[in-house]
C-alpha positions as CSV (number, residue, x, y, z in Angstrom):
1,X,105.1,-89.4,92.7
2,X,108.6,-89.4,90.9
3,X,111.2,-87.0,92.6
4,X,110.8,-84.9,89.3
5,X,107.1,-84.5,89.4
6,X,107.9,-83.4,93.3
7,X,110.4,-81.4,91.9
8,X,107.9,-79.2,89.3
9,X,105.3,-79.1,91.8
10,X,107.6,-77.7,94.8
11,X,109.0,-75.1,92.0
12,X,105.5,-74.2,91.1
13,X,104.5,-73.7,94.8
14,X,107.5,-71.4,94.9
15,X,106.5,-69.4,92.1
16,X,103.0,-69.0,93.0
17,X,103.3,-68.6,97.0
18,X,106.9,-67.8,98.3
19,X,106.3,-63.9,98.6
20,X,102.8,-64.4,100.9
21,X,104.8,-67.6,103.0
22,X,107.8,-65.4,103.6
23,X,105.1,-62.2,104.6
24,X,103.4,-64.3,107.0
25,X,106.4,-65.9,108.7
26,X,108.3,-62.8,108.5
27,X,105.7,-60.5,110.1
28,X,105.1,-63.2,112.9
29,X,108.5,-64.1,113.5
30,X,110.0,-60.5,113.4
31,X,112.9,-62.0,111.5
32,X,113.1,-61.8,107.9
33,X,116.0,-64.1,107.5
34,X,115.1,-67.1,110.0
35,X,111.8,-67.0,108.4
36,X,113.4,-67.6,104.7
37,X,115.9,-70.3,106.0
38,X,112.9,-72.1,107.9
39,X,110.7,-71.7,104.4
40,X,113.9,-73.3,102.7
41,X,114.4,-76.0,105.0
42,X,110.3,-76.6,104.5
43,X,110.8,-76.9,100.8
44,X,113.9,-79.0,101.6
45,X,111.4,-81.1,103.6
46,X,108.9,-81.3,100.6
47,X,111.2,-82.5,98.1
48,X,112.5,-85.5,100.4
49,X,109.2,-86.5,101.2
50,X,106.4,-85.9,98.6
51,X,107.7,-88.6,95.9
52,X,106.9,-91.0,98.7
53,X,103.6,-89.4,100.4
54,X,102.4,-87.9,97.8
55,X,102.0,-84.1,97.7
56,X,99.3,-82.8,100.4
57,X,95.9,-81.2,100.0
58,X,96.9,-77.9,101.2
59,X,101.2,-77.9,100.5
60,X,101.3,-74.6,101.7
61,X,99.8,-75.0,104.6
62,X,102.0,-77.8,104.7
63,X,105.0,-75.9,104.3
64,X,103.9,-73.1,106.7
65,X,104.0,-75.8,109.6
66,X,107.7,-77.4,108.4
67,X,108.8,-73.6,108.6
68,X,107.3,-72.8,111.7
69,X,108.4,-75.7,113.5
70,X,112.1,-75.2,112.1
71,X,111.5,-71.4,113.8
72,X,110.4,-73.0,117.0
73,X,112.9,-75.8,117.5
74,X,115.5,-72.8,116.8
75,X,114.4,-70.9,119.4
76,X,114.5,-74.0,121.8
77,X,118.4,-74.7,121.4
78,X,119.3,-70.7,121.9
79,X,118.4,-67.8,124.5
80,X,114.8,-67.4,123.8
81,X,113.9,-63.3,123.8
82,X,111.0,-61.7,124.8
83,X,110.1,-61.0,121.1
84,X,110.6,-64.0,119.6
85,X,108.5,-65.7,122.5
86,X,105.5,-63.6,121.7
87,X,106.2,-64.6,118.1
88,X,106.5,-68.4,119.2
89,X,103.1,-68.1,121.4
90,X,100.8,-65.6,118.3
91,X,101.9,-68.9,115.8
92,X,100.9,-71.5,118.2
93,X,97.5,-69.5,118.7
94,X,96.9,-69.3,114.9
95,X,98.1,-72.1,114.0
96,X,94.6,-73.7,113.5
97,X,93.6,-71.0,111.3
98,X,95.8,-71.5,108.3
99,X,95.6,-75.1,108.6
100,X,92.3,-75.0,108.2
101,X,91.4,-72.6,105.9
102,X,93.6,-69.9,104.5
103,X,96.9,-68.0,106.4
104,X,96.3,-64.4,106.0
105,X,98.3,-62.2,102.8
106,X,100.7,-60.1,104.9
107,X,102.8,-59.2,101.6
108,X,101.1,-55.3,101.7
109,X,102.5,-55.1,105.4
110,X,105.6,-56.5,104.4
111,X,106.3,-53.8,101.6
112,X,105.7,-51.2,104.2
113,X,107.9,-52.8,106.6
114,X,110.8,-53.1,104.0
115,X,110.1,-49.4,103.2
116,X,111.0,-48.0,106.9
117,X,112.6,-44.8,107.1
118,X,115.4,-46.9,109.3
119,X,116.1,-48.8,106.0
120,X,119.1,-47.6,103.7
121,X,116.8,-45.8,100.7
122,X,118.9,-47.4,98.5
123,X,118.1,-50.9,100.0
124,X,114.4,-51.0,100.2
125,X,113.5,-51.7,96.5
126,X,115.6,-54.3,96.7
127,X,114.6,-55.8,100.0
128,X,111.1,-55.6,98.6
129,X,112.3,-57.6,95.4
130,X,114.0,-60.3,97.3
131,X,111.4,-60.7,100.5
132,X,108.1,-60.5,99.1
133,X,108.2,-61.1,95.8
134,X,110.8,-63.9,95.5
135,X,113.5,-62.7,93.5
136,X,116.9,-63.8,94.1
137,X,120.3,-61.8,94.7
138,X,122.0,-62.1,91.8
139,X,119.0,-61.3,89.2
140,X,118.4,-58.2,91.7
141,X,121.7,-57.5,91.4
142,X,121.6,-57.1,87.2
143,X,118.6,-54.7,88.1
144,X,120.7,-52.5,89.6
145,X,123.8,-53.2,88.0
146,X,126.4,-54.5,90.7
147,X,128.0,-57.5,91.5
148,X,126.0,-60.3,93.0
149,X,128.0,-60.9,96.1
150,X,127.9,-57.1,96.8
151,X,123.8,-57.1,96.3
152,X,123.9,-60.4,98.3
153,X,126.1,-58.4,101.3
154,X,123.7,-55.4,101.2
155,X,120.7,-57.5,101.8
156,X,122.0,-59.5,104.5
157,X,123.4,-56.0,106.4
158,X,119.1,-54.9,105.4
159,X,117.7,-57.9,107.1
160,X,120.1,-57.6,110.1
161,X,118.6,-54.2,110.6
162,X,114.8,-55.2,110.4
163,X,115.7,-57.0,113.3
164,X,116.3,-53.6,115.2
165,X,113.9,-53.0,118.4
166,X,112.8,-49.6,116.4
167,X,111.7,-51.4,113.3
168,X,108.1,-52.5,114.2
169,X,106.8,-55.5,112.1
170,X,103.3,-54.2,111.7
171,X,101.6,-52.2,108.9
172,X,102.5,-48.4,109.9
173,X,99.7,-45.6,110.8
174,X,97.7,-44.3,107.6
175,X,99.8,-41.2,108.4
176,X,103.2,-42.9,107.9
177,X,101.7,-44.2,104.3
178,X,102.5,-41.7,101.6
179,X,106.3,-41.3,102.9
180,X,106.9,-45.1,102.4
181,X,105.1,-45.2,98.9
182,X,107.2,-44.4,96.7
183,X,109.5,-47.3,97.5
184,X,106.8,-49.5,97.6
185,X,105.5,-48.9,94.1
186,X,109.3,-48.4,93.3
187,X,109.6,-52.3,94.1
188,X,106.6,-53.1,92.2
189,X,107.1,-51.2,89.1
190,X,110.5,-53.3,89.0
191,X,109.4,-56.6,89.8
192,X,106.9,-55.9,86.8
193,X,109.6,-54.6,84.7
194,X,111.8,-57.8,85.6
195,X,109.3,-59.9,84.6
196,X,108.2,-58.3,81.2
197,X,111.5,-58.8,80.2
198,X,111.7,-62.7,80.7
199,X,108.4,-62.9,78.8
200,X,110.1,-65.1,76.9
201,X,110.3,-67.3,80.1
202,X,114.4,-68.3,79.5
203,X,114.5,-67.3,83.1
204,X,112.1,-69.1,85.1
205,X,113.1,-67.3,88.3
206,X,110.5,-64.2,86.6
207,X,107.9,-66.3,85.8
208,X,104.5,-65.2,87.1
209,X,106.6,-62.2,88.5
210,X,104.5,-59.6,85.8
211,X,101.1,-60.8,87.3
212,X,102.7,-60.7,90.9
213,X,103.3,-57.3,90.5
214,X,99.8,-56.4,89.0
215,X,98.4,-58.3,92.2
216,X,100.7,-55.8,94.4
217,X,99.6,-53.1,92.4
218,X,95.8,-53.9,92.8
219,X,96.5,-54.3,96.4
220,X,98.2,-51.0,97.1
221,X,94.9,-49.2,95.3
222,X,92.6,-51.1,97.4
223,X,93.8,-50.0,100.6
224,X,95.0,-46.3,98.9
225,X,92.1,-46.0,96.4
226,X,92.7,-42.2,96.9
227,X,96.7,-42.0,95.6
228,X,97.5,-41.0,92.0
229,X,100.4,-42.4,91.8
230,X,99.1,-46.3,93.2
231,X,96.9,-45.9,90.2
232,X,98.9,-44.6,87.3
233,X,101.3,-47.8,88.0
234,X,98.2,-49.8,87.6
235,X,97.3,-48.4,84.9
236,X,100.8,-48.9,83.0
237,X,100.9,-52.3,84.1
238,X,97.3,-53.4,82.8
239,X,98.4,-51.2,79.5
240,X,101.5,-53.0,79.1
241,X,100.2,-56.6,80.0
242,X,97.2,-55.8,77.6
243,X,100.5,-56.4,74.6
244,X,101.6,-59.3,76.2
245,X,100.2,-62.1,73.7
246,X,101.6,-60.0,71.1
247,X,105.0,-59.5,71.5
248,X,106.0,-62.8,70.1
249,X,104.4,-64.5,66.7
250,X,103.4,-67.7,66.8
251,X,107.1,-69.3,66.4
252,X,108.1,-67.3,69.2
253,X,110.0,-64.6,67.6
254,X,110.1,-61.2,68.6
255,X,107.3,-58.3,67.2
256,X,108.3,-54.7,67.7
257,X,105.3,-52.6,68.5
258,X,105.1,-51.2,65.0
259,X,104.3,-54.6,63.7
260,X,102.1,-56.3,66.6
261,X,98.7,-57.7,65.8
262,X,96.4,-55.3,67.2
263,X,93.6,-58.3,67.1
264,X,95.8,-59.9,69.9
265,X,95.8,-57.0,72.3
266,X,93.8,-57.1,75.2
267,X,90.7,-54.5,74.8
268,X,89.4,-55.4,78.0
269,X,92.6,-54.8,79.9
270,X,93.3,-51.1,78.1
271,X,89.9,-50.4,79.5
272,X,90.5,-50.9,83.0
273,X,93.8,-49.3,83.2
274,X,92.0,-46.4,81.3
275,X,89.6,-46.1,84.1
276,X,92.3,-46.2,86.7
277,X,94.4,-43.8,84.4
278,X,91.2,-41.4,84.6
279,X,90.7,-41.8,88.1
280,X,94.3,-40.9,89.1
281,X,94.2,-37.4,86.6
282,X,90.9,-36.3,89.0
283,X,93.2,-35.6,91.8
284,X,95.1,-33.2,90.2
285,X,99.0,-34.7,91.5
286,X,100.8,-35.9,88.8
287,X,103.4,-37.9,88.7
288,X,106.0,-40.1,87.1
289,X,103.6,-43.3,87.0
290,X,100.8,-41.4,85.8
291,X,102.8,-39.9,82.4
292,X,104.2,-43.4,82.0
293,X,100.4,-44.9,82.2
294,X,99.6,-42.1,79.6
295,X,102.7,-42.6,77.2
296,X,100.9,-46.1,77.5
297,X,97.5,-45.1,77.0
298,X,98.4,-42.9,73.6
299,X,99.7,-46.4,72.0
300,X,96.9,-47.8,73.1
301,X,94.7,-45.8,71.0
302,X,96.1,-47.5,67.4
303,X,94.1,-50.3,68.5
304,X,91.1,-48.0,67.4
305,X,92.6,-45.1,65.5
306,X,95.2,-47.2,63.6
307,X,98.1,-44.6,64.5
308,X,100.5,-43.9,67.0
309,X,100.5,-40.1,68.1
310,X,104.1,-39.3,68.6
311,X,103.9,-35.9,68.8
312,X,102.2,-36.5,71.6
313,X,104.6,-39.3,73.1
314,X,107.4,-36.9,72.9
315,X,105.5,-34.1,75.2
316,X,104.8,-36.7,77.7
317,X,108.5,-37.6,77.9
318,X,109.3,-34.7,78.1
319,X,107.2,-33.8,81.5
320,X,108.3,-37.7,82.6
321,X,112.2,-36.6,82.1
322,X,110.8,-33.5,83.8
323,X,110.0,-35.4,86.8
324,X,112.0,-38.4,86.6
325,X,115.5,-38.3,84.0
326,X,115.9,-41.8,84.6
327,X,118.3,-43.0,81.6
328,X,115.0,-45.0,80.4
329,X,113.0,-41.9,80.0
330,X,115.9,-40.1,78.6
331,X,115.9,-42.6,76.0
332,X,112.2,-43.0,75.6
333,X,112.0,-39.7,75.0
334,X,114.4,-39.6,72.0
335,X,113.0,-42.3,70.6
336,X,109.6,-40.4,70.2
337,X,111.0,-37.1,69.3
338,X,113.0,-39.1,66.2
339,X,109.5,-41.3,65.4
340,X,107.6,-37.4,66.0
341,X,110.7,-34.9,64.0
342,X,113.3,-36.7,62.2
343,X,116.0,-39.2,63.4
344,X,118.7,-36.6,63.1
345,X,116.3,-35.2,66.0
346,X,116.2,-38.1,67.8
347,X,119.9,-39.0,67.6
348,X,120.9,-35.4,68.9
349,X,118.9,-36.1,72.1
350,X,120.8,-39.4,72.4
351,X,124.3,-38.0,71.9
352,X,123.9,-35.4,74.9
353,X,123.7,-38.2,77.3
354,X,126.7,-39.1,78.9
355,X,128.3,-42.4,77.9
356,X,129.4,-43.8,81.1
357,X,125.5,-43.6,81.9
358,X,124.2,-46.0,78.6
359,X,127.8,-47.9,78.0
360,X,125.5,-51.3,79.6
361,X,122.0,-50.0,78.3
362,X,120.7,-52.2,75.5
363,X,117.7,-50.0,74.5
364,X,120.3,-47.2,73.9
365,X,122.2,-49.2,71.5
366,X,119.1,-50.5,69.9
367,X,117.6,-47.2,69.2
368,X,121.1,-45.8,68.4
369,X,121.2,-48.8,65.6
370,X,117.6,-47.9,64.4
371,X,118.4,-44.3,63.9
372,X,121.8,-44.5,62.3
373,X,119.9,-47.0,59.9
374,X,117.4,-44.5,59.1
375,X,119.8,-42.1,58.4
376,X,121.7,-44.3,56.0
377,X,125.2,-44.5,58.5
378,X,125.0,-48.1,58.1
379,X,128.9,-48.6,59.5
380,X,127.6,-46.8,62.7
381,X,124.3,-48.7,62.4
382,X,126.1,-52.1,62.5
383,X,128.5,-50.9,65.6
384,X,125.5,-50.3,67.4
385,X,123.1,-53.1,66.2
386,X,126.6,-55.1,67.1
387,X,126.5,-53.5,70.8
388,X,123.0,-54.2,71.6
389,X,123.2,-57.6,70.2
390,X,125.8,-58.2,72.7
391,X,123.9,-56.7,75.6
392,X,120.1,-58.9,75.2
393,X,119.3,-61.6,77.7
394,X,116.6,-62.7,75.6
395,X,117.3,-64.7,72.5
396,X,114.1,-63.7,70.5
397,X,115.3,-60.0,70.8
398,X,119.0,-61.0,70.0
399,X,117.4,-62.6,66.7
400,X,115.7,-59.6,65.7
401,X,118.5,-57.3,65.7
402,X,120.7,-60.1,64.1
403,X,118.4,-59.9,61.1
404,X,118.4,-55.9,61.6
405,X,121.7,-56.0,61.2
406,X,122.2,-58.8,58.2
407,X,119.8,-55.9,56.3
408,X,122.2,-53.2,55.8
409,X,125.6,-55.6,55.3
C-alpha cells in the first residue's frame, strides 16, 4: 500500500472512529489528554507502518493496542498512582475483548463526564466538541468566536481539571442526568450545526460530523427515551438532514429553501423526526429544541401542502426567542415575520439588535441584504450583500450572493 492510500485510510479511521477511541481510552485511563496523545502516537504508528504491512483487519483495534501501550510504557518511566494502576490493570483485563470482537462505545459516558458540575459551564460544550466528537481547537474556536490559542489554553486548563480526584470517570446516577443535559445536547446540537455548514465538505475536519451528531442524539434518547428536550433535537436534526441532498443542484451550487427540489427531500426521515417531535409535545415541557424541531416541522409540510406557513414560523420564534434569544433566533425570527408581514416588518426587528452582537454574523447580513432588496434600497442592499459575502466559509454560498448582488447593480 502507497503512503497515500495509508494516508486516506488512516484519515477515514479518524473520521469515522476518533470520538469512540478517545471515550474508551479516556474513561479507562482517567486522563483525557494522555489518552489523545497515545491515540496520536497510534495513528503516528499507522502511517509509518501500514504502506509496508498493509492495513489490518480490525485498524482500530489495532490502534487501541498502539495507544494503550504508549499509556502503559508512560506510566512505567514516571511515579505510577494508585489510579492510573487500576487503569493499567482494568485494560490489561479487557484487553482480549476488543481485540477480539468490539471495544465498548463509551462516547455517552464521556458527554456526561465533560458535562460535570466541576467543569467551567462555559467549557463543557467545547470539551464535548473536541473529546468525543473530534473536532479540533481552532474550528471550535470560530464556533465560539475567539482566538484559537485562547480556545486551545481553555481546553488544556478543562482537561487538567478532569484529572481532579472529585471528577469521577464513570457515567453519573440517573439522578445527576437532567442537570448535565443541557450541555450535552448543547454539544450535540453544535457538532450538528458545524457540520451542516461544511456540507459542502471544503472542510474535511466536519465531514461525517452531521451524522455523528444524529448518532449522539439517537443515543441520548435511547438511554432518556422520557426527556423532551433529547427528542425535539432529534427531531430537528432528522428534519434538517431530511434537506440535505437538496441544498446544492447537481453542479454543486447553492439552493435556498424557496427553490429546493421537494422530490429530493427525504420523506422517510421527516417522518421519524415527526414521531419523535410528537412524542416529545406528550410530556407537556417545552423547550428550546422542541420549537426549533417544530419551526422545522412547519417547512416540512410544503413537501405535501406546497407552502410554507410563515405566520406560523414567526409565532414559534417568537416563543424560541422567548426561551432562548440566541442572536440566531433573534434573526430567525425576523426573517419569518418579514416572509409572514412585510420586509419593512422584518427589517424593524433586525435594527433593534445591537450591532456589536451581529457585526461577524453572516445570516444577519444576508437577510439584511434580502430585505433591503425587497424594499428596493439597493445601495443598502449591496453594502450588506457586500458584508455577508465577506463573512461565508463556503464558496457555493459566497456564489449565490455574488449573483444576488450582480442583480440589483
Amino acid at each position: 500500500m502507497s503512503v497515500r492510500n495509508a494516508r486516506q485510510t488512516i484519515e477515514q479511521t479518524v473520521r469515522d472512529s476518533y470520538g469512540r477511541l478517545v471515550s474508551f481510552l479516556a474513561v479507562r485511563w482517567r486522563d483525557l489528554t494522555a489518552a489523545e496523545d497515545a491515540l496520536a502516537d497510534a495513528f503516528l504508528a499507522a502511517l509509518e507502518n501500514w504502506p509496508a504491512t498493509g492495513v489490518p483487519d480490525k485498524p482500530e483495534a489495532w490502534l487501541l493496542t498502539v495507544a494503550r501501550r504508549r499509556l502503559i510504557d508512560g506510566t512505567r518511566h514516571a511515579r505510577v498512582q494508585a489510579g492510573a494502576k487500576q487503569a493499567l490493570l482494568t485494560m490489561a483485563e479487557d484487553t482480549h475483548l476488543w481485540t477480539e470482537t468490539s471495544f465498548p462505545d463509551e462516547r455517552l459516558k464521556m458527554l456526561f463526564i465533560c458535562a460535570h458540575p466541576g467543569i467551567d459551564p462555559a467549557m463543557r460544550t467545547p470539551l464535548m466538541l473536541q473529546s468525543v466528537l473530534g473536532l479540533d481547537a481552532a474550528r471550535i474556536a470560530s464556533v465560539f468566536v475567539v482566538k484559537p490559542a485562547t480556545m486551545g489554553q481553555r481546553l488544556t486548563r478543562a482537561k487538567a481539571k478532569l484529572k481532579s480526584d472529585d471528577i469521577r470517570f464513570d457515567l453519573p446516577g440517573q439522578d445527576e442526568w437532567p442537570e448535565r443535559l443541557h450541555a450535552v445536547l448543547e454539544a450535540i446540537y453544535a457538532a450538528y450545526g458545524s457540520g451542516w455548514d461544511g456540507i459542502a465538505g471544503e472542510d474535511s475536519r466536519r465531514n461525517g460530523l452531521s451524522e455523528e451528531a444524529i448518532f449522539m442524539g439517537r443515543l441520548i434518547v435511547r438511554f432518556m427515551p422520557e426527556e423532551p428536550e433529547a427528542l425535539g433535537l432529534l427531531a430537528f436534526m432528522l428534519h434538517c438532514e431530511a434537506r440535505r441532498q437538496s441544498r446544492r443542484d447537481e453542479a454543486g451550487r447553492y439552493v435556498p429553501t424557496s427553490e429546493q427540489d421537494l422530490s429530493l427531500w427525504s420523506i422517510g426521515m421527516i417522518e421519524e423526526a415527526e414521531h419523535h417531535l410528537h412524542t416529545a409535545a406528550q410530556c407537556n415541557r417545552i423547550g428550546r429544541f422542541q420549537l426549533e424541531a417544530a419551526i422545522q416541522s412547519v417547512h416540512a409540510q410544503r413537501a405535501w401542502t406546497g407552502r410554507t406557513e410563515w405566520e406560523e414560523i414567526a409565532l414559534l420564534y417568537e416563543g424560541l426567542v422567548g426561551i432562548a434569544p440566541t442572536i440566531g433566533a433573534i434573526v430567525g425570527r425576523a426573517a419569518a415575520v418579514a416572509e409572514a408581514r412585510g420586509a419593512e416588518t422584518g427589517m424593524a426587528l433586525l435594527d433593534e439588535i445591537p450591532a456589536d452582537a451581529v457585526k461577524s454574523y453572516q445570516p444577519y447580513w444576508a437577510l439584511s441584504a434580502h430585505l433591503f432588496k425587497r424594499m428596493k434600497r439597493f445601495k443598502e442592499a449591496s453594502a450588506a450583500y457586500s458584508q455577508a459575502i465577506g463573512l461565508s466559509m463556503d464558496p457555493s454560498v459566497r456564489a449565490f450572493l455574488e449573483k444576488q448582488i450582480m442583480d440589483i447593480r
